[in-house]
C-alpha positions in Angstrom: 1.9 -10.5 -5.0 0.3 -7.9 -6.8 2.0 -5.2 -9.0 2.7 -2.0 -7.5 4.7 -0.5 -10.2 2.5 2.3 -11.2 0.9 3.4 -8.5 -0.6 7.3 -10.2 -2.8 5.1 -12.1 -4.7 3.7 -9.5 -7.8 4.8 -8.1 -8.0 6.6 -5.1 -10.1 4.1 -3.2 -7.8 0.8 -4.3 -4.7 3.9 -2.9 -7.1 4.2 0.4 -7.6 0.3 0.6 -3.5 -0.4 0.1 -2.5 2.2 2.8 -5.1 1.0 5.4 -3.6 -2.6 4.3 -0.2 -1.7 4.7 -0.7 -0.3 7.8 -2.1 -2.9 9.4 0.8 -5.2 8.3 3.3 -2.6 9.8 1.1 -2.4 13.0 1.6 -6.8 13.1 5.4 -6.5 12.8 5.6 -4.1 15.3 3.9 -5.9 17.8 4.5 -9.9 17.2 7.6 -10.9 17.1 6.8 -14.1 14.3 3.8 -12.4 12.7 1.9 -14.8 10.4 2.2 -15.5 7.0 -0.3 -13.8 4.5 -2.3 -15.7 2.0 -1.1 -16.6 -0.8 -3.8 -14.2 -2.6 -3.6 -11.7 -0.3 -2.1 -7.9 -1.9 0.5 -7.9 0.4 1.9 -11.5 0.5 6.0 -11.7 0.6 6.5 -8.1 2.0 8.9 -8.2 4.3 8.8 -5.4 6.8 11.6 -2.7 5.2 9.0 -3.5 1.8 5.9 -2.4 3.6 7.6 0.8 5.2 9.0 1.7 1.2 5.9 0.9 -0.4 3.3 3.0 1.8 6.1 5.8 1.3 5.0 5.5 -2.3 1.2 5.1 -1.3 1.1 8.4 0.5 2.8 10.1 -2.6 0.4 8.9 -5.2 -2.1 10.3 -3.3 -0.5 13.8 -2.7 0.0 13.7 -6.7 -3.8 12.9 -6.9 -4.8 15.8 -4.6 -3.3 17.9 -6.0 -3.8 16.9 -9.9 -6.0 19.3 -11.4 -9.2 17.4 -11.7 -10.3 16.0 -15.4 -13.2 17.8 -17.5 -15.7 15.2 -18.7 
């Protein structure tokens, strides 16, 4: 399982990929009753379903914060 401790620091397309990710898992609990069990190098593997639901909560705010950081001078 990967670490998803600081999530502000992470890009907005590896944000984008996790969402789409964890919305799919979601979308497989919803609909199977036994969904299968993720490889083992898979982002997501040993989320349960209450762990998916917290973590894209924190997903969609890292990207709000990113929207709406003010954007860095190079």
């Amino acid at each position: 399982m990967k670490n998803f401790e600081n999530l502000e620091t992470w890009s907005p397309k590896e944000l984008r990929k996790l969402r789409m990710n964890l919305n799919n898992r979601l979308e497989t609990f919803k609909s199977k009753s036994d969904p299968k069990e993720l490889a083992k190098s898979h982002m997501l593997h040993g989320l349960e379903h209450g762990q998916c639901e917290d973590l894209l909560l924190k997903v969609k705010q890292a990207e709000k914060k990113q929207a709406y950081a003010p954007k860095k001078e190079e």
